[in-house]
N, C-alpha and C positions, 0 to 999 in steps of 0.2 A: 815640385811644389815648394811653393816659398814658407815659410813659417813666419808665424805671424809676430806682432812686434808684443813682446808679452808685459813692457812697463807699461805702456795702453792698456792694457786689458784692466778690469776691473778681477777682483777674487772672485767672486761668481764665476767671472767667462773665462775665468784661466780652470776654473773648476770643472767646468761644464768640457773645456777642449781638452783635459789631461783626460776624461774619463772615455773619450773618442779615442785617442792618440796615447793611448798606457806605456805605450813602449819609447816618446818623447824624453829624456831623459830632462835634457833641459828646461823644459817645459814645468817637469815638477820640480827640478832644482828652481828656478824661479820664482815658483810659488813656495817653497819654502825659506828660500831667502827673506820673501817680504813676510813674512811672518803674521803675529793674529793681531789686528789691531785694537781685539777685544779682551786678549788676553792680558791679567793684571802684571804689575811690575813692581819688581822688587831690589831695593837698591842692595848693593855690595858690602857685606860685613863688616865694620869698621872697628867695632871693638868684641872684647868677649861678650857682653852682653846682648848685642848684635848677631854674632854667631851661635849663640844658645835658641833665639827666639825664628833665626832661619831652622835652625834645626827641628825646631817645635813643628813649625809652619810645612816642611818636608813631609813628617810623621803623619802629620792629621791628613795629608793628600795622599799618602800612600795607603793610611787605613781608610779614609774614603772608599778608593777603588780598591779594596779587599784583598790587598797584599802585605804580604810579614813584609817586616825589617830585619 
C-alpha cells in the first residue's frame, strides 16, 4: 500500500486517516508538524517586561485547565 501524500490532505482528512491508521507514525508527525492554524501566537520575550506578562499569560492557562504551578 502506498501512503498517501499527506501535504495535500487537508487537517480534517489527515485527522480522519490518523484515526484508521494509529500506528502511522509519520502520518501523525505530519499533522503535528503543520500545527493549529487557529491556535493564537505569541511573539518571543524581548525585554523584562515582556517576560513578566508571558509569564502571567502561562499562569492563567494553566489555572484554566485546573493545574498547580
Amino acid at each position: 500500500m502506498t501512503k498517501p501524500d499527506f501535504s495535500r490532505m487537508t487537517r480534517q482528512e489527515m485527522r480522519a486517516y490518523i484515526l484508521v491508521h494509529r500506528d502511522d507514525d509519520e502520518a501523525i508527525e505530519a499533522l503535528i508538524k503543520r500545527g493549529d492554524p487557529n491556535s493564537p501566537k505569541y511573539r518571543f520575550p524581548q525585554t523584562d517586561e515582556d517576560l513578566r506578562e508571558m509569564e502571567e499569560i502561562l499562569k492563567r492557562k494553566l489555572e484554566s485547565k485546573g493545574e498547580a504551578i
